[in-house]
VOGU-3710 file (C-alpha; in Angstrom, 3 decimals, decimal comma):
1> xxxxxxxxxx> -199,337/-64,784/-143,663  -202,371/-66,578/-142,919  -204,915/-65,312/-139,791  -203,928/-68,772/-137,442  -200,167/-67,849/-137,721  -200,583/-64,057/-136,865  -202,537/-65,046/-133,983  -200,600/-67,728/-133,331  -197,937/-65,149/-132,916  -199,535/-62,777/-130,933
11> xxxxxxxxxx> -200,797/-64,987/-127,797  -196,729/-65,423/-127,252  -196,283/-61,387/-127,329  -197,071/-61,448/-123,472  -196,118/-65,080/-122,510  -196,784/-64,505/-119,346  -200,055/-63,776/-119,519  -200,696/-66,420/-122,283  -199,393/-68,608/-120,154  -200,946/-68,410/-116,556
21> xxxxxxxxxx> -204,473/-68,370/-119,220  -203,224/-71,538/-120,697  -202,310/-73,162/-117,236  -205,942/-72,401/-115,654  -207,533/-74,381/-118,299  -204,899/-77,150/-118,149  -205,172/-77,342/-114,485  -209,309/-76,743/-114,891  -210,046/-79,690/-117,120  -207,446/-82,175/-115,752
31> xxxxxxxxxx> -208,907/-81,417/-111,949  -212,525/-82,149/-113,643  -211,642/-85,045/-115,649  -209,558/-86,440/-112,746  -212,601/-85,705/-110,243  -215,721/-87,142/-112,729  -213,235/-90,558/-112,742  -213,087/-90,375/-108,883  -216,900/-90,400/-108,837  -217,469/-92,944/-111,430
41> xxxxxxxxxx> -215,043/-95,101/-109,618  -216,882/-94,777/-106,557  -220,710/-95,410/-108,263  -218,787/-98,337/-110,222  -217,569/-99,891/-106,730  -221,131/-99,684/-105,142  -222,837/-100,888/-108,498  -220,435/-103,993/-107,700  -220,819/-104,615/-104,610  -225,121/-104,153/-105,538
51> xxxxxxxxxx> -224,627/-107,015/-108,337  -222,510/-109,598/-106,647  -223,799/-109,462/-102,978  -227,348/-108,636/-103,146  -229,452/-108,423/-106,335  -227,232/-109,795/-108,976  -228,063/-109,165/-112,301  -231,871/-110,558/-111,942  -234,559/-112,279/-109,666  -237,417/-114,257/-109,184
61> xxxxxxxxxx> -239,934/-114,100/-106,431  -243,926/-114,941/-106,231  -245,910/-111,882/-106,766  -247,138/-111,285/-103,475  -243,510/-111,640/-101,946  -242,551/-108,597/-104,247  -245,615/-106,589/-102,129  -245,115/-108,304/-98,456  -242,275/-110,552/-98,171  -244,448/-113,328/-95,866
71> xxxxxxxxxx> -242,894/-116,675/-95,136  -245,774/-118,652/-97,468  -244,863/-116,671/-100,626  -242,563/-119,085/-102,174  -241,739/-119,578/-106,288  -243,465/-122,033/-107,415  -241,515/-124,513/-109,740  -241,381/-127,670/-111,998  -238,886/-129,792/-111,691  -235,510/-128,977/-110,960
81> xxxxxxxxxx> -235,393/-125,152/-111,885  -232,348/-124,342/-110,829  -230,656/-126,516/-113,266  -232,964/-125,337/-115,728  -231,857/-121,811/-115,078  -228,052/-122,531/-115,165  -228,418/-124,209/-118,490  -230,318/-121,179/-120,149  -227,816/-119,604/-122,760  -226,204/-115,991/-121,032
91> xxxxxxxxxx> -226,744/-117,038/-117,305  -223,020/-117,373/-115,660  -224,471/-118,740/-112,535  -227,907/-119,046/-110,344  -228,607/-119,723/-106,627  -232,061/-120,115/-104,835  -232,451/-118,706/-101,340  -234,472/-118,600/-98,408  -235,809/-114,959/-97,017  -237,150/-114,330/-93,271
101> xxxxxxxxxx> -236,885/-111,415/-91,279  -236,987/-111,800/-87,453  -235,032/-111,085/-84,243  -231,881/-111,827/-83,324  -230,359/-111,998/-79,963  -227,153/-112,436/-78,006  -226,539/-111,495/-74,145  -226,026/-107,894/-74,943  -227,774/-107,114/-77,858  -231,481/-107,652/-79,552
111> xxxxxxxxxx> -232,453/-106,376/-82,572  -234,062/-107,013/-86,148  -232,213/-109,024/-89,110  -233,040/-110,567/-92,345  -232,231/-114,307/-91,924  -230,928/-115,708/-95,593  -230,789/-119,105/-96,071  -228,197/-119,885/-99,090  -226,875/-123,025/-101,068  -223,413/-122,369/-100,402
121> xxxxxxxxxx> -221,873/-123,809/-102,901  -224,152/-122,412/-105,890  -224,266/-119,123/-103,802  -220,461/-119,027/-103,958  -220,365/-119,334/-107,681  -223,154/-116,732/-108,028  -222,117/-113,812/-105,535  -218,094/-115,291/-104,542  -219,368/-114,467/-100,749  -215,983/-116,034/-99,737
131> xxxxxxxxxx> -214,096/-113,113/-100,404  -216,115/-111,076/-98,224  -215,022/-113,804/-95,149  -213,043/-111,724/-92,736  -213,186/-114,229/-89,888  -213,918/-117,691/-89,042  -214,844/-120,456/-92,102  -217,760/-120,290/-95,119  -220,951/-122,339/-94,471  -221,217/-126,034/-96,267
141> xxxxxxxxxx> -224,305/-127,724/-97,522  -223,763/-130,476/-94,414  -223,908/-127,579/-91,628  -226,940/-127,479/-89,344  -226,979/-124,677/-87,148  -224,550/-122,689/-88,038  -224,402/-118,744/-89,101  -222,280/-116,165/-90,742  -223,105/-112,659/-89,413  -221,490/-109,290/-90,147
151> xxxxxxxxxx> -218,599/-107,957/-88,026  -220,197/-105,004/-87,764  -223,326/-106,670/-86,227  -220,837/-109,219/-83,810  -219,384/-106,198/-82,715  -222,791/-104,870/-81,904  -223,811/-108,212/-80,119  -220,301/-108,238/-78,286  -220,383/-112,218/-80,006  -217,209/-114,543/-80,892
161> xxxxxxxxxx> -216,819/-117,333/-83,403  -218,473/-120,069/-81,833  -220,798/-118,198/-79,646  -224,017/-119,270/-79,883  -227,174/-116,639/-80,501  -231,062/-117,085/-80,658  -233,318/-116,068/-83,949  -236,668/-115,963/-83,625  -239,287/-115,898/-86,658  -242,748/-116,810/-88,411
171> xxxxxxxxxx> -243,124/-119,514/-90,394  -245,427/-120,556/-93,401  -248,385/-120,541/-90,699  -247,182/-117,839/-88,929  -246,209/-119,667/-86,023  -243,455/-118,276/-83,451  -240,017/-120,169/-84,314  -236,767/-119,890/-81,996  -233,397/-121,487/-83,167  -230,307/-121,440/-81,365
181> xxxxxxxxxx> -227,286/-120,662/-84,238  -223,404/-121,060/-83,618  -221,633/-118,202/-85,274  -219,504/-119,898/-87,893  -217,713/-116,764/-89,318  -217,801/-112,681/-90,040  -217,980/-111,163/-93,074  -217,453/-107,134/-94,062  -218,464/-105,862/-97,370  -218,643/-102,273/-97,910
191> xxxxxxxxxx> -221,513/-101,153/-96,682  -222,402/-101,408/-92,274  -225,953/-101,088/-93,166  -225,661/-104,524/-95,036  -223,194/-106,442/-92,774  -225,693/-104,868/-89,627  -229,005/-106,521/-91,343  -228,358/-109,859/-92,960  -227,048/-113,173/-91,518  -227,116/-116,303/-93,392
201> xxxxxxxxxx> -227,525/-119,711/-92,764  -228,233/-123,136/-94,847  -231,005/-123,118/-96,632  -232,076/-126,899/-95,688  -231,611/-125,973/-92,475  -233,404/-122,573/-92,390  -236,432/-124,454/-94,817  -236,443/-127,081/-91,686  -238,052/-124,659/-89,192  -240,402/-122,204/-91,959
211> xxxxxxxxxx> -241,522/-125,319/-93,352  -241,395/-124,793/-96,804  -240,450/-127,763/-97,968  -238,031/-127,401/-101,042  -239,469/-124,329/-102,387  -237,668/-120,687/-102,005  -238,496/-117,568/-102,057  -236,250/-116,073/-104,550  -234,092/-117,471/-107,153  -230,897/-115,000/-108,191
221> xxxxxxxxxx> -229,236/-115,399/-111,529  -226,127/-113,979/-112,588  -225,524/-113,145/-116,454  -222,666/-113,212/-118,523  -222,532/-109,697/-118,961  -224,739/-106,808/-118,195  -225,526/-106,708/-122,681  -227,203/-110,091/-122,280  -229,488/-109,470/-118,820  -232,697/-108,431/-121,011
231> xxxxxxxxxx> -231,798/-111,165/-122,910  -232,604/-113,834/-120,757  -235,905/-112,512/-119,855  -238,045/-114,731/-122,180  -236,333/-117,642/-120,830  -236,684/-117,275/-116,818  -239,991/-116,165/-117,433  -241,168/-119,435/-119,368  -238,993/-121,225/-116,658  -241,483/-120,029/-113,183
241> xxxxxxxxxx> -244,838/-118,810/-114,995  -246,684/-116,243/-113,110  -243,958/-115,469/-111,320  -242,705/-112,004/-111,016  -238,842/-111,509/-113,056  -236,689/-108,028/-112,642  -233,893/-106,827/-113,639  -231,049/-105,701/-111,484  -232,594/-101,698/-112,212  -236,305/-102,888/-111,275
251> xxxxxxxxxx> -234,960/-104,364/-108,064  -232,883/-100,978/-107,408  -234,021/-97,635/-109,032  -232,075/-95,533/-106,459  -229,261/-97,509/-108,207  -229,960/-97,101/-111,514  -230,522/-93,135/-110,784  -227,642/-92,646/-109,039  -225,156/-94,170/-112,353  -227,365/-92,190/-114,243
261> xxxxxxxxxx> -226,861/-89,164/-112,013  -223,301/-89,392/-111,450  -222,680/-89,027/-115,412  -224,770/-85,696/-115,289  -222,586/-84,361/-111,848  -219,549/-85,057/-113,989  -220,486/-82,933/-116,844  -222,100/-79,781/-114,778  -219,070/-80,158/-113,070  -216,450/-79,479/-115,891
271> xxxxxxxxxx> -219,569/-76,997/-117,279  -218,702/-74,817/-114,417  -215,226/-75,080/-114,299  -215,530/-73,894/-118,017  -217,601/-70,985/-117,044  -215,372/-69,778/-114,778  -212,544/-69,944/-117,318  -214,572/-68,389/-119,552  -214,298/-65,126/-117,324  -210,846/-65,315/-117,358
281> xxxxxxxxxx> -210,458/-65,874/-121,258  -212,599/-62,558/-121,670  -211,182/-60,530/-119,471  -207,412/-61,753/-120,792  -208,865/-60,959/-124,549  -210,601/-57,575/-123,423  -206,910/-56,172/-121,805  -205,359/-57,668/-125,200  -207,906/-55,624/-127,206  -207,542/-52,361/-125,313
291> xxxxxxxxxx> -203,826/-52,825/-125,075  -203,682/-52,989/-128,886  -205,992/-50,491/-129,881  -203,495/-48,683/-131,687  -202,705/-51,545/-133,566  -205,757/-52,894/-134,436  -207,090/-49,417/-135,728  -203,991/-49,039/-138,212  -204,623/-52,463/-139,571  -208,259/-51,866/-140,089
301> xxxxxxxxxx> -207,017/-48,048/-141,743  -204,318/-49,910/-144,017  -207,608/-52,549/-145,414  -208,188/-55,422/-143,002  -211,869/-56,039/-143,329  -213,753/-56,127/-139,803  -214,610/-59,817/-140,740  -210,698/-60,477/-140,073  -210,431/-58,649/-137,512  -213,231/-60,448/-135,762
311> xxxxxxxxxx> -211,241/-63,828/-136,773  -208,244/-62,749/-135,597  -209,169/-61,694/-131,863  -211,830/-65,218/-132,038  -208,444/-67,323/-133,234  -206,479/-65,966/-130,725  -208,952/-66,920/-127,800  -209,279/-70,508/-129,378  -206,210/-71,121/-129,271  -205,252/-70,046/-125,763
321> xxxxxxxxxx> -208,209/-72,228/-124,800  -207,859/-75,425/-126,896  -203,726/-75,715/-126,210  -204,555/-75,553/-122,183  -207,265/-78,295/-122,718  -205,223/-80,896/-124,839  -202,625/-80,528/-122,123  -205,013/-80,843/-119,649  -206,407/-83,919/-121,062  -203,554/-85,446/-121,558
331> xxxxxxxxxx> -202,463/-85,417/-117,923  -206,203/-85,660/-116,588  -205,999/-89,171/-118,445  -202,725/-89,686/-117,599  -203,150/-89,184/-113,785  -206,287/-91,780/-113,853  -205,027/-94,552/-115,815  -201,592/-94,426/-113,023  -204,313/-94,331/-110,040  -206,894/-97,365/-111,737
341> xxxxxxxxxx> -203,231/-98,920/-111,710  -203,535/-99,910/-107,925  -206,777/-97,560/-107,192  -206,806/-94,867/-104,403  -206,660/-96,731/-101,227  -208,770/-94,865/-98,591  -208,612/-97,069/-95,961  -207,746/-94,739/-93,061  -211,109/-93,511/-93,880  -213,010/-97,033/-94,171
351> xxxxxxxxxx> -215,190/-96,492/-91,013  -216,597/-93,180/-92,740  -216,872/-94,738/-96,301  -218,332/-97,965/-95,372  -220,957/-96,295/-93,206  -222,129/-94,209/-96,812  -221,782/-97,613/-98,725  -218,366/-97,111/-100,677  -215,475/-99,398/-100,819  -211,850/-97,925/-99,212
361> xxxxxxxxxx> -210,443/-98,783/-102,704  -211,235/-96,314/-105,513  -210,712/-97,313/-109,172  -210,706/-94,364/-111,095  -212,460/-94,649/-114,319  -213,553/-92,676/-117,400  -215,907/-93,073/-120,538  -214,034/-92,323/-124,073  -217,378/-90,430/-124,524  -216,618/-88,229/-121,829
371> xxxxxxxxxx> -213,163/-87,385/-123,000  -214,578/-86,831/-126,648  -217,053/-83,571/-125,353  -214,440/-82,587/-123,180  -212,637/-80,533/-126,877  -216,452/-79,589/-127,614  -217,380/-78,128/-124,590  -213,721/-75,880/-124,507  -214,504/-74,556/-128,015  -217,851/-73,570/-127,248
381> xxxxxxxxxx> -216,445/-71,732/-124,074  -213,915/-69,831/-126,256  -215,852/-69,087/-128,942  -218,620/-67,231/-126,190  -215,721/-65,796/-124,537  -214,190/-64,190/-127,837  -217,655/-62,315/-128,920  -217,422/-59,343/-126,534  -214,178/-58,715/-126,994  -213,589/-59,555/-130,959
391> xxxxxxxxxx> -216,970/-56,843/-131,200  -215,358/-54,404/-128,946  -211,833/-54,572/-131,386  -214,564/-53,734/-134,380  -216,327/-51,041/-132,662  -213,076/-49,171/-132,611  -212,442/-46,176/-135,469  -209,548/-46,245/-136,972  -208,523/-42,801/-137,181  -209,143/-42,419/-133,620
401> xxxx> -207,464/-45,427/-132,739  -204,208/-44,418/-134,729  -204,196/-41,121/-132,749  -204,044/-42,739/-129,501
//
């Protein structure tokens, strides 16, 4: 009889204990696989709503605009670049915008904004701003005066669709302007800060009172996938010369850092739920080792070598370990693929979540690669957890252990 089988066999001599062991790792790993998808979901969902409504997946903007975003710093162009940039192979869509920051004012409320004027229809292929409309109608290309503000920001100004407010900025001289706007609609996305700080208007209409003729002062392109943004560098940088081109991670570090970070919280996270199993798998082994002290010492006095004995109590602890963790990955995956079904809806809580910049609708998601170390990372936890007590079974002597 082989060394697996016997300790196969022996883990199931106190199935109780075996067991509750085997159910702390299966509850362990599923509650950490479950919880790294929860937070991936969440930095997935932000990542989104980064990409589609504000940066998408690169920019261009004069130099100085980069360093102080003045009305005069426009992109300078030949020809008819936007066409130029949605014909480049990789790009899925491109807009040009307007960018101002000023004051905006109602009866009740005054306070600062960044005024955005857009090309509706090319900003609606790039960013699909529609879907964000919660109230009222989407701008057109023929509206003059009109505005889309954030319902978080009309509830601020205590405004209605169809109420009319007052911007006030600099233009290309730095000259005083004041336009009157009629609120067309409100958006929400999921962030307040966002919906609180930007209000958008045409951008013919908007280029009408900074006087910047039919320049703009950033051009947004959206690729056909994130593998082909770097891609397209060579191109949008022989398209505006001089001008300054970043990716969606040079426009937003924090961003970047926090998809980087969230992989390395998921894996310290199921690295201390593993040490604290790994308490519980030694102290199991040690009252198993004690317990058969008798035992061990006749087998060692009838010829098993130490170096089996040592296998034995090491096989024993791998497999309490390793059974709980392919149960536990099988219903940690389980569990997420039936929540990415129709995602965790946390809208009673959409007040708190939008205020942190999260959407109310989790998708719960997990890398293969993540699953893969999951097996790796239990071994390693079993194998440190079998040393003291697989070395405290060979310190024993047999003919005292018989005795006892």
């Amino acid at each position: 009889m082989n060394t697996l089988t016997i300790a196969w066999r022996n883990i199931w001599r106190h199935k109780l204990r075996s067991l509750t062991v085997m159910c702390s790792v299966l509850l362990g790993i599923s509650a950490g696989i479950y919880a790294a998808a929860l937070m991936k979901g969440m930095l997935e969902g932000r990542f989104d709503h980064f990409i589609e409504n504000e940066i998408s997946h690169m920019q261009v903007h004069h130099p100085d605009f980069v360093r102080e975003p003045e009305p005069a710093y426009t992109v300078a162009t030949e020809g008819d670049a936007l066409q130029a940039l949605q014909g480049l192979p990789g790009v899925s869509a491109a807009t040009a915008r307007l960018k101002v920051h000023g004051m905006i004012a109602s009866a009740n409320y005054t306070g600062g904004v960044q005024l955005i004027g857009i090309l509706p229809e090319m900003e609606e292929a790039t960013t699909g701003f529609s879907d964000k409309l919660m109230a009222g109608e989407n701008l057109s290309s023929d509206d003059g005066n009109r505005i889309l503000i954030g319902y978080a920001l009309a509830q601020k100004m205590k405004v209605d669709i169809g109420s009319r407010i007052v911007l006030t900025f600099q233009d290309v001289d730095q000259e005083i302007v004041s336009a009157a706007f009629t609120v067309k609609g409100f958006f929400q996305t999921i962030s307040n800060r966002y919906d609180e700080g930007v209000a958008f208007v045409p951008a013919a209409y908007l280029g009408s009172h900074l006087r910047t003729g039919r320049a703009y002062h950033e051009y947004a392109i959206l690729a056909e996938g994130m593998d082909r943004v770097e891609d397209l560098r060579p191109g949008v940088e022989a398209l505006f010369p001089g001008m300054r081109v970043r990716s969606w991670d040079q426009l937003s570090p924090e961003l970047s850092f926090w998809l980087e970070a969230g992989g390395v919280v998921s894996y310290a996270f199921i690295i201390i739920i593993l040490l604290g199993l790994t308490f519980g798998l030694l102290n199991t082994m040690l009252m198993t080792v004690f317990e058969r002290t008798r035992e061990l010492g006749m087998l060692m006095a009838i010829g098993m070598n130490k170096r089996k004995v040592f296998a034995l109590i090491v096989m024993e602890t791998l497999l309490l370990a390793v059974s709980g963790a392919v149960l536990g990955l099988g219903i940690g995956y389980g569990l997420v693929r039936l929540s990415a079904k129709n995602g965790i809806d946390l809208s009673a809580l959409s007040d708190v979540m939008r205020e942190l910049g999260f959407s109310s609708i989790i998708i719960p998601d997990v890398d293969t690669t993540f699953l893969l170390l999951i097996p790796v990372m239990v071994v390693i936890t079993a194998l440190l957890a079998a040393v003291y007590p697989a070395l405290k079974a060979l310190s024993l002597n047999p003919a005292e252990a018989v005795r006892e």
